[in-house]
Structure formats: C-alpha cells, structure tokens
C-alpha positions, 0 to 999 in steps of 0.5 A: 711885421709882428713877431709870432714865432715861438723859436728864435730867428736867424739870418742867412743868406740864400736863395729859394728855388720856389714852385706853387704845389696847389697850382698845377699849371704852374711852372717852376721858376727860381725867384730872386728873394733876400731871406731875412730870417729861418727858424725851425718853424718858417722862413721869412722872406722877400720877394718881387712876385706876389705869391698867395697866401695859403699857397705851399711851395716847393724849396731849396734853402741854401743854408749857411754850409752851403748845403741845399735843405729841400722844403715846402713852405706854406704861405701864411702872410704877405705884406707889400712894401712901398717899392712894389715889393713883399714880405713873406712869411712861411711855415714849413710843412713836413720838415725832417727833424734831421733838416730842423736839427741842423737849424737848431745846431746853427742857432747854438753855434750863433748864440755861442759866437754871440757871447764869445 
C-alpha cells in the first residue's frame, strides 16, 4: 500500500469493536483484525470482513496502556490479500485533540526509546 499519510505510523496491537454507521440494519459485532499501524490521523488495518469503502465505523482502540480510545473510522481504501483477506485504511472522523494528544505522546516515547 502506498504511503499517503502526512504523520509517522506506529504499531500496536489491539483489537477494534467495529459497527457500520451508515447501515442501520447493521449490528454490531467485534471483528478480529491485526492492526498494522495508528497515526493521529487513521488506522490501518486487517481484517477477514470486507468492510465498505466510505463506510464510517464505529471503535474502540485499544491502545498501548491498555486504554480503550472510542473513535470513528471512515474507510478510505481496501485491498484484498491473496488469503481471502484485507487490507484497511482509515481516517478518523472527529477525533478528540485529548485522544490524538495521547497518540502523539506514544510516538515521542517511541522515537526517544528508538535512539536510546
């Protein structure tokens, strides 16, 4: 996937509780998914389901200290894998500044242990 984020990516590991805002008969459902990175800006991520492109979902990121950030994520590209599986990239829409500060600290103490 080409790189088109501004801010610097960063790995964890979490688990997303995702539900489809635009599709009100949709229910929500945890889906198991293997985040490959978090910005300020967007999650990326995969998944088993195909999730639409332009779709906003609901979320809870469960970040490095085991704290739970509620978002929304607005798909903006998918690209399936040869395993029947995809790739999702996502923006957050209305992110708190408080909830976008504490990625921002993550990344600082990442780049700090880096050159260390």
């Amino acid at each position: 996937m080409q790189e088109k984020r501004n801010s610097r990516r960063m790995s964890l590991s979490a688990k997303l509780l995702i539900k489809n805002l635009n599709d009100t008969t949709d229910k929500p459902e945890e889906v198991e998914i293997e985040v490959l990175d978090v910005s300020k800006t967007g999650v990326g991520f995969v998944c088993s389901a195909p999730l639409a492109i332009g779709a906003v979902y609901e979320t809870l990121l469960k970040i490095w200290n085991e704290d739970e950030i509620h978002a929304f994520l607005k798909v903006v590209r998918i690209e399936q894998t040869k395993d029947e599986k995809y790739i999702c990239g996502t923006i957050f829409i209305g992110l708190p500044e408080m909830n976008a500060a504490r990625i921002e600290v993550y990344d600082l103490l990442t780049r700090i242990q880096a050159e260390e």
